[in-house]
C-alpha positions in Angstrom: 0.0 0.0 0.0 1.5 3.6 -0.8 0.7 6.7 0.9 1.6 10.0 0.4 3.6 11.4 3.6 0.9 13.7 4.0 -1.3 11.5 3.9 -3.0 9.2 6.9 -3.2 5.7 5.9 -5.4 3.4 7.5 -3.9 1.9 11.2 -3.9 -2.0 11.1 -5.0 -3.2 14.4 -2.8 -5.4 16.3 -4.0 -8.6 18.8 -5.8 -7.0 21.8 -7.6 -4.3 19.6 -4.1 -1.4 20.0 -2.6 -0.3 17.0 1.2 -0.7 16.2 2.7 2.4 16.8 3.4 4.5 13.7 6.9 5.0 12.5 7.1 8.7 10.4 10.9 9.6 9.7 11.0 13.7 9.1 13.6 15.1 6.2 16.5 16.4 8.2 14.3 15.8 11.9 13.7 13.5 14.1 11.9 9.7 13.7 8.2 10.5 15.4 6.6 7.0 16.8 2.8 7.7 17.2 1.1 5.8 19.9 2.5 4.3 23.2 5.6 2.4 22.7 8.6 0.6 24.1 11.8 1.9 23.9 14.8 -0.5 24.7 17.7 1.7 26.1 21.0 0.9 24.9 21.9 -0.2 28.8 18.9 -2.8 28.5 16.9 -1.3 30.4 12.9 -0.3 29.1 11.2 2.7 29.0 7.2 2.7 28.3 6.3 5.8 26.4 2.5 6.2 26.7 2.9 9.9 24.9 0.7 10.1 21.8 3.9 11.2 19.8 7.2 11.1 21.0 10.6 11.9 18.6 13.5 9.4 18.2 16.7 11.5 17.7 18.6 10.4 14.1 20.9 13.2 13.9 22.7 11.8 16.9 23.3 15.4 18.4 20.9 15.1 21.8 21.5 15.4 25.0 18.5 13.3 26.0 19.4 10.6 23.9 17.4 8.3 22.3 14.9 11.3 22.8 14.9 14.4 20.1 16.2 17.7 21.8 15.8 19.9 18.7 19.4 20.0 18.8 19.5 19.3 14.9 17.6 22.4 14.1 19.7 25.7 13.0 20.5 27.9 15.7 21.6 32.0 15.4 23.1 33.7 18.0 21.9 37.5 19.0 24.6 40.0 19.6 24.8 41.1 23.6 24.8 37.7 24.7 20.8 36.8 24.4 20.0 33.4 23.6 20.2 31.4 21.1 17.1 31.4 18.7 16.2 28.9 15.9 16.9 30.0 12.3 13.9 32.3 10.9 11.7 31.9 14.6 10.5 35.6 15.2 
């Protein structure tokens, strides 16, 4: 079956009546996993996500790994120390 990124294709249900979570890589972003989900942390250990979405990090730059930070988006520096801001945020 093919489906257009934009568009929502039909959830298979899985045994018990839940729905696999749904795996949507983002160009240049993060891997978002809709629907509760185990994650398997690299020391073994398991983390039950019940979030409706949560973002994998794939750009390997987070602090929070396996979790997204954001830390792959663009940042620009303001002049007098302020903080950092994303690219083209107003």
């Amino acid at each position: 079956m093919s489906v257009s990124p934009n568009e929502e294709a039909p959830r298979p249900r899985a045994a018990g009546n839940a729905a696999p979570p749904r795996l949507r890589p983002l160009p240049e972003g993060p891997l978002l996993v809709e629907g509760p989900a185990e994650i398997v942390m690299p020391d073994g250990s398991v983390v039950l996500c019940e979030r409706p979405v949560m973002a994998l990090c794939t750009c390997r730059r987070t602090l929070r790994a396996p979790f997204c930070d954001t830390s792959h988006r663009p940042r620009t520096r303001r002049r007098g120390g302020g903080q950092a801001r994303e690219a083209g945020a107003s």
